[in-house]
C-alpha positions in Angstrom: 37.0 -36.8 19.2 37.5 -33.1 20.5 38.3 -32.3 17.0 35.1 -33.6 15.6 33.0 -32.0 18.6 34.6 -28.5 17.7 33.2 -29.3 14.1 29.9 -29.9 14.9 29.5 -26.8 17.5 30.8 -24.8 14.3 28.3 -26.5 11.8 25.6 -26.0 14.1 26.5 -22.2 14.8 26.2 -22.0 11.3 23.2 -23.2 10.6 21.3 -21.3 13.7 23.1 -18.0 12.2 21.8 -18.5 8.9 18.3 -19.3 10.6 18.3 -16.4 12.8 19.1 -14.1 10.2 16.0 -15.4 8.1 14.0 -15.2 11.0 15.2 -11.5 11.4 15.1 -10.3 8.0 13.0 -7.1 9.3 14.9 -6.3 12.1 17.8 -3.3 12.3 19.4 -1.9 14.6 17.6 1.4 15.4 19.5 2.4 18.4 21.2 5.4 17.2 17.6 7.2 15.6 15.5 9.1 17.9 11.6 9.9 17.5 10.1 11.9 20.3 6.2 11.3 20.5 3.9 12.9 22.7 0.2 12.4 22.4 -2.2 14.9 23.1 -5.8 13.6 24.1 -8.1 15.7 23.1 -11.2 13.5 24.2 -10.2 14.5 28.1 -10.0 18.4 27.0 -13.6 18.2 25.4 -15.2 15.8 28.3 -13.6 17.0 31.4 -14.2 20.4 30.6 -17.8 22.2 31.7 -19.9 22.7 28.8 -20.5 26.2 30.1 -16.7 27.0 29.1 -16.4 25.0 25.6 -16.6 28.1 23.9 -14.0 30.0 26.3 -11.4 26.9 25.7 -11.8 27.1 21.8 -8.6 29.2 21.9 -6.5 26.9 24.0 -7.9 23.8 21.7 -6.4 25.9 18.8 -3.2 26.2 20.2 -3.0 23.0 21.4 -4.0 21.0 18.9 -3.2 23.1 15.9 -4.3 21.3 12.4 -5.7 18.5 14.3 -8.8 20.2 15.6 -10.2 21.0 12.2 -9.6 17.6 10.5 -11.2 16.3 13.8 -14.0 18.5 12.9 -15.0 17.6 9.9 -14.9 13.7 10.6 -17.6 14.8 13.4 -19.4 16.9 11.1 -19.4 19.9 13.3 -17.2 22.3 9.9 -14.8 25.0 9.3 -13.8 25.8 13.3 -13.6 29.8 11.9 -17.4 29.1 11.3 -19.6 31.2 13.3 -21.3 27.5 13.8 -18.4 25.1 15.1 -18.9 26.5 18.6 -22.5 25.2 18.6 -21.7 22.3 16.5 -19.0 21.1 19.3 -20.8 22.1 22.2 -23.6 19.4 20.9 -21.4 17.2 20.4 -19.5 17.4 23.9 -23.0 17.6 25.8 -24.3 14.7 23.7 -25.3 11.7 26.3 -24.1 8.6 24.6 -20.7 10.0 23.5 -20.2 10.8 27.0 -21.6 7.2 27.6 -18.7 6.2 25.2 -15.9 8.6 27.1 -16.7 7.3 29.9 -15.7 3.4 28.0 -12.7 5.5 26.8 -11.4 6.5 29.8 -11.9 3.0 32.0 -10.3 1.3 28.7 -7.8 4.0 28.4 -6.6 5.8 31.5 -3.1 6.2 30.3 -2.3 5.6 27.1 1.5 5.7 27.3 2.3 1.9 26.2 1.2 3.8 22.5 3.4 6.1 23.1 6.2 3.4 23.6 5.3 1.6 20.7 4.6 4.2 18.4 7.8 6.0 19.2 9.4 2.1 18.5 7.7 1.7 14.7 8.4 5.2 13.8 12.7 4.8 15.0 12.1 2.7 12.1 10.0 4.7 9.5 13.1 7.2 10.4 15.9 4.4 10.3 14.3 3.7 6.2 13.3 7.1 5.5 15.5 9.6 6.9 14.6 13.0 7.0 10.9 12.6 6.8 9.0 14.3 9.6 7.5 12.4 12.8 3.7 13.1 13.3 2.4 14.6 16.0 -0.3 11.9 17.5 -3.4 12.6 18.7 -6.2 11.1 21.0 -10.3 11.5 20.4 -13.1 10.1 20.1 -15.4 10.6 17.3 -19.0 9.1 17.2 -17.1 6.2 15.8 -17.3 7.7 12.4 -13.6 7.3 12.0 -10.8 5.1 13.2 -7.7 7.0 12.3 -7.2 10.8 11.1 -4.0 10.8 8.9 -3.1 14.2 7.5 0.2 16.1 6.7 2.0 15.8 10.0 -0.7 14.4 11.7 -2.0 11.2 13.4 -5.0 10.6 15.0 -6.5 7.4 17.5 -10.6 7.4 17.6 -10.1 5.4 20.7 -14.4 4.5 20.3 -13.1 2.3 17.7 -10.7 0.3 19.9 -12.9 -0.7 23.1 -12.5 -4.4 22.6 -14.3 -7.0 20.3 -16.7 -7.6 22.7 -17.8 -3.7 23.0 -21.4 -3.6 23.3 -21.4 -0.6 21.2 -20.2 -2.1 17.9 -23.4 -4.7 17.2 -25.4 -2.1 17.9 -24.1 -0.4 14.9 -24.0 -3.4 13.2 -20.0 -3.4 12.5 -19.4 -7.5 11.5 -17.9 -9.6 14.2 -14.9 -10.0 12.0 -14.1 -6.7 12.2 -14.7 -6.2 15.4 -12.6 -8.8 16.6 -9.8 -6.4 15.2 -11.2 -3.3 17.2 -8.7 -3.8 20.6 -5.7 -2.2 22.2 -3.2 -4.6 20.0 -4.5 -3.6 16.9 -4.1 0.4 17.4 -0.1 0.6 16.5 -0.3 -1.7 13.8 -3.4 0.3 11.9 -1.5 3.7 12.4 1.5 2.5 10.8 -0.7 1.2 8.2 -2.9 4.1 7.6 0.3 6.2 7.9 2.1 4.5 4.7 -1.3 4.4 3.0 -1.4 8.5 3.4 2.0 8.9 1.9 1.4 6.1 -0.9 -1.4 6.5 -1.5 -3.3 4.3 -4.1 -5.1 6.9 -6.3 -2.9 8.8 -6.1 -0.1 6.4 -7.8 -1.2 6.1 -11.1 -0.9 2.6 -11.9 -0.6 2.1 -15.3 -3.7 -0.1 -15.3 -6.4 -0.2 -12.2 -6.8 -4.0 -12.1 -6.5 -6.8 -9.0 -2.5 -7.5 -9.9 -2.3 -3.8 -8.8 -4.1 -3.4 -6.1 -2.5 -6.6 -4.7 0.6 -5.5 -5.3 -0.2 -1.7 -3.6 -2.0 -3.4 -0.6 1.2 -5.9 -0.2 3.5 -3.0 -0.3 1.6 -1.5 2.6 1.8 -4.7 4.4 5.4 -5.2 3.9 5.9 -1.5 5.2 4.7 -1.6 8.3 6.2 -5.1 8.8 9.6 -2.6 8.5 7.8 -0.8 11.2 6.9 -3.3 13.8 9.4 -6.1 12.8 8.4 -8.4 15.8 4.5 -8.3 14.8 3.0 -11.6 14.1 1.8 -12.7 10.7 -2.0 -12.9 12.3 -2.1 -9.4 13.8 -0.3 -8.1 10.7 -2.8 -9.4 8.1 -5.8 -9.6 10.7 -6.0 -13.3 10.3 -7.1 -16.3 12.7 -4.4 -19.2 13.0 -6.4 -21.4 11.0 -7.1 -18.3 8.5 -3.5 -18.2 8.2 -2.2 -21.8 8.1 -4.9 -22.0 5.2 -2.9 -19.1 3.4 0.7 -20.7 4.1 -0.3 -24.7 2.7 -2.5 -22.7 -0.4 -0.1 -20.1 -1.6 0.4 -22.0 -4.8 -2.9 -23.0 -5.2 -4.5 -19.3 -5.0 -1.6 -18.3 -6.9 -2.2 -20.7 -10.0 -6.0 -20.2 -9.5 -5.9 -16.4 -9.8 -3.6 -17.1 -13.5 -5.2 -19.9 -14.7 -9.1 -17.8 -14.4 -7.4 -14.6 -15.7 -8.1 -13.0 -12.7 -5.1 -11.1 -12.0 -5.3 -8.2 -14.5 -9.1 -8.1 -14.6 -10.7 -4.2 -13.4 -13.8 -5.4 -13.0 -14.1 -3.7 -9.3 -16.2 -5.9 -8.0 -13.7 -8.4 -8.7 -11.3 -6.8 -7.7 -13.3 -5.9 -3.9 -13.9 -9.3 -3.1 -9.7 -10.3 -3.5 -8.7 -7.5 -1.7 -11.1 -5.7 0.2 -12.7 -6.4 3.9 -14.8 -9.9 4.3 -15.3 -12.6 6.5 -13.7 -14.6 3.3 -12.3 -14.5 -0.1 -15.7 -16.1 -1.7 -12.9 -17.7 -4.6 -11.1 -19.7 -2.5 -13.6 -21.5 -0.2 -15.0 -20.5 3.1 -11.8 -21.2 5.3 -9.7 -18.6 3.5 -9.4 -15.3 4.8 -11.0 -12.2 3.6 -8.4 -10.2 1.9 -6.6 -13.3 0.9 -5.0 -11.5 -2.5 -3.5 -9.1 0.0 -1.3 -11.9 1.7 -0.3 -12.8 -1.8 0.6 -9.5 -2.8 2.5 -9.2 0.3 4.8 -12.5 -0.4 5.2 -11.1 -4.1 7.1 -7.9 -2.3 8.6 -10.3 0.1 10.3 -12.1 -2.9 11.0 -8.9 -4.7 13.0 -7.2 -1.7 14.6 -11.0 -1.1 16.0 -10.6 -4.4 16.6 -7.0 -5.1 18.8 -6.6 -2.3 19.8 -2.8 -3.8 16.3 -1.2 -4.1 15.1 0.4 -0.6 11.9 0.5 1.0 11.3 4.3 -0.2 12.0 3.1 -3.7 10.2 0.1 -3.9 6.9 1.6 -2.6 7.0 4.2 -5.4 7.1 1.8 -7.7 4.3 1.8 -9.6 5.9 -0.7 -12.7 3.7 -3.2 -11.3 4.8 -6.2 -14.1 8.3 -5.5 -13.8 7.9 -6.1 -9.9 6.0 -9.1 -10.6 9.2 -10.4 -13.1 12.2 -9.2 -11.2 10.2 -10.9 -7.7 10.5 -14.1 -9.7 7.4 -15.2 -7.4 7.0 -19.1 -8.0 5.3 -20.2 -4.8 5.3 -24.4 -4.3 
């Protein structure tokens, strides 16, 4: 009998080993790499600051902030800051009364925003664990008229924090952004879209060359994304990562074969008719081809398994090769994607 209970304990610490390490397929151990991240906040250098002595601090905001002030000000449309003009441009800007109506949402939202520190300096252990020697942003706080969520540019990362205020911000109907979208406009979502927008600025899609510009590519491209920052942030759940509801994603997990077999059997996958190829992949309340309960963007989740299975079974390519990829058939074949 002791025998046989010594058996068992081994059979089942078998089994919950070869569970855990599916569960854990993303994770590695990052304890040895180091990513220092310090974010600057620019928003409290504009706001806080007298509008008498904008001009006077325009030196300081150049030292500071480097790059960062001049891709900030174009995506407020105030130009070049060597223009004779910017001073004016951001001095409206800073004495405007709803963006300070908005900094002052900013700041009770975000009165210290070192939890994104944490977590940023977490995902990008990792981008530095897969891609060694690649250079850490420097990150950056502002807000911007909500005209932009993120500013990505060589060595640079930038948080419109106006675009994460919460779903229920009273700002966002106004300007008639869809409640689905919205409801992806909080706190959670900010670490998770940089690391996003961050692998979509080094890979990015244009920019590829795919040999053809249909929706097997762009499925493919967008799942790549996905399954990068799933490297990133391997504890993020499946929801948050694709921006689905549970229901939106229980839909996806028991009608993987049937989208699959749907998109083939209509010759949908290599069509480049864009406006095809928008509603599979692009933003909507839901993919219009399969029903109402589907997410939007359902294509992306299948592009995403597609690199799941690839990676599963190409245990010698790495992350940096697989994303510059761009033999988009032979992924398909070598993923030998079958979904039941």
């Amino acid at each position: 009998m002791k025998s046989r209970l010594i058996i068992i304990i081994i059979m089942f610490g078998g089994l919950s080993g070869l569970f855990s390490c599916k569960r854990n397929q993303y994770k590695v151990n990052i304890t040895s790499v180091k990513a220092e991240i310090e974010i600057k906040r620019l928003e409290n250098d504009l706001f806080r600051t007298d509008p008498a002595s904008v001009s006077d601090s325009l030196p300081s905001l150049r030292k500071k902030y480097g790059d960062f002030l001049q891709y900030f000000s174009f995506v407020i449309g105030a130009g070049d800051i060597n223009d004779t003009l910017f001073r004016d441009h951001l001095l409206s800007f800073c004495t405007d009364k709803l963006n300070n109506e908005v900094y002052s949402d900013v700041s009770k939202a975000y009165p210290d925003v070192s939890f994104l520190g944490d977590d940023l300096e977490k995902a990008f252990r990792h981008y530095l664990w897969y891609l060694p020697g690649k250079t850490v942003p420097g990150v950056f706080t502002c807000i911007t008229g909500f005209n932009r969520s993120l500013i990505t540019a060589d060595s640079v990362l930038g948080i419109s924090l106006d675009r994460y205020l919460g779903r229920d911000c009273k700002y966002y109907p106004q300007l008639e952004i869809y409640g689905y979208i919205a409801a992806r406009m909080n706190s959670w979502n900010i670490v998770p879209d940089c690391m996003y927008a961050w692998g979509a600025k080094l890979w990015n899609y244009e920019e590829m060359n795919y040999s053809a510009d249909n929706v097997l590519s762009a499925m493919i491209h967008e799942g790549k994304l996905k399954y990068f920052e799933k490297c990133m942030i391997p504890e993020i759940n499946d929801t948050l990562l694709f921006g689905f509801t549970g229901n939106q994603m229980k839909f996806c997990r028991n009608n993987e074969h049937q989208m699959w077999v749907f998109l083939i059997e209509n010759e949908l996958l290599f069509s480049s008719d864009k406006f095809t190829v928008r509603k599979l992949t692009a933003e909507a309340p839901f993919t219009s081809y399969f029903t109402n309960e589907s997410p939007g963007k359902a294509a992306v989740w299948l592009g995403f398994r597609i690199i799941e299975a690839y990676m599963s079974g190409n245990k010698n390519v790495n992350l940096d090769e697989m994303m510059k990829n761009t033999d988009v058939q032979g992924i398909l074949d070598m993923a030998k994607y079958n979904p039941r």
